[in-house]
N, C-alpha and C positions, 0 to 999 in steps of 0.2 A: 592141506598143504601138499606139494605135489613133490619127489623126491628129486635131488638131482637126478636126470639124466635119464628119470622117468618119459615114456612116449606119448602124450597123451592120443586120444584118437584123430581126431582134425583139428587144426590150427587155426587161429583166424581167418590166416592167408590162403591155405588152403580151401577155407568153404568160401572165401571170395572168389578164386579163381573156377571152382566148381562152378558157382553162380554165374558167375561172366560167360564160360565154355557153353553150358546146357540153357542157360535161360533165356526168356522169349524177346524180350528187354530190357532194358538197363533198370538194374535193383531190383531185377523178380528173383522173389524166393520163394513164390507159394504154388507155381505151374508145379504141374506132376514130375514133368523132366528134371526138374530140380531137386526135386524132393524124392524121387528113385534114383539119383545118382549121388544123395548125399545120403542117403543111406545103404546105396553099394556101397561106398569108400566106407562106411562107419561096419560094415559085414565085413567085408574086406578084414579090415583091419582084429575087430572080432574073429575070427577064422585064426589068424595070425596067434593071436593070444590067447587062444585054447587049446593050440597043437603044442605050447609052451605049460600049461596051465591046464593042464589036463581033469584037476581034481576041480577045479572053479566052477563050482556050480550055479552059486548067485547070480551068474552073469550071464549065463547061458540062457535064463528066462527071459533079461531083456534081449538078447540075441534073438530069440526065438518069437520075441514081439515085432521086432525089428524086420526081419524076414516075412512075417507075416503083411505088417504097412505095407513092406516091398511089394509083397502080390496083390495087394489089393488095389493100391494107385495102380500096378502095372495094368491090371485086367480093366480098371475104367480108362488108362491111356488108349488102350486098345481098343475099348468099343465109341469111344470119340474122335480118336485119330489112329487110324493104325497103319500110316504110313510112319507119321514121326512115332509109335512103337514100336516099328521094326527098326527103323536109324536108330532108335535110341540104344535097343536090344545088341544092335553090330556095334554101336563105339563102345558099352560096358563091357559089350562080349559074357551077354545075358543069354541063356538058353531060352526057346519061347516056341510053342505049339503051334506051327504052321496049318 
């Protein structure tokens, strides 16, 4: 059960609208742009909740898995399309090895 007024990390609506913004067509969830942008917002928001939360160690493994996905779809976006890796890179405003 989740508390009042507790944040959770993404909302329905929010991973819709994700979906809709990055993906390739209507109801794609499983392209990489998708799935590196939905777990920016889920870092994102991790990041948030350990500058708070400083002692939360549990959570920090899956952070740290998390981050990891992230590099790995990024580096296969890149060696199959590395033009839409770089747009992708500029609208997260991802850092990325030119």
């Amino acid at each position: 059960m989740i508390k009042e007024g507790a944040q959770v990390a993404l909302t329905v609506q929010e991973k819709q609208k994700i979906i809709e913004e990055y993906g390739v067509h209507k109801g794609d969830t499983g392209s990489p742009n998708v799935q590196i942008a939905l777990l920016s917002k889920d870092i994102e928001y991790l990041q948030k909740h350990f500058e708070e939360h400083k002692k939360d160690h549990h959570s920090k493994r899956g952070f740290l898995q998390k981050v990891t996905l992230r590099k790995s779809l990024m580096q296969y976006l890149r060696k199959i399309d590395s033009k839409a890796f770089i747009s992708l890179c500029d609208k997260l405003n991802l850092r990325y090895k030119k």
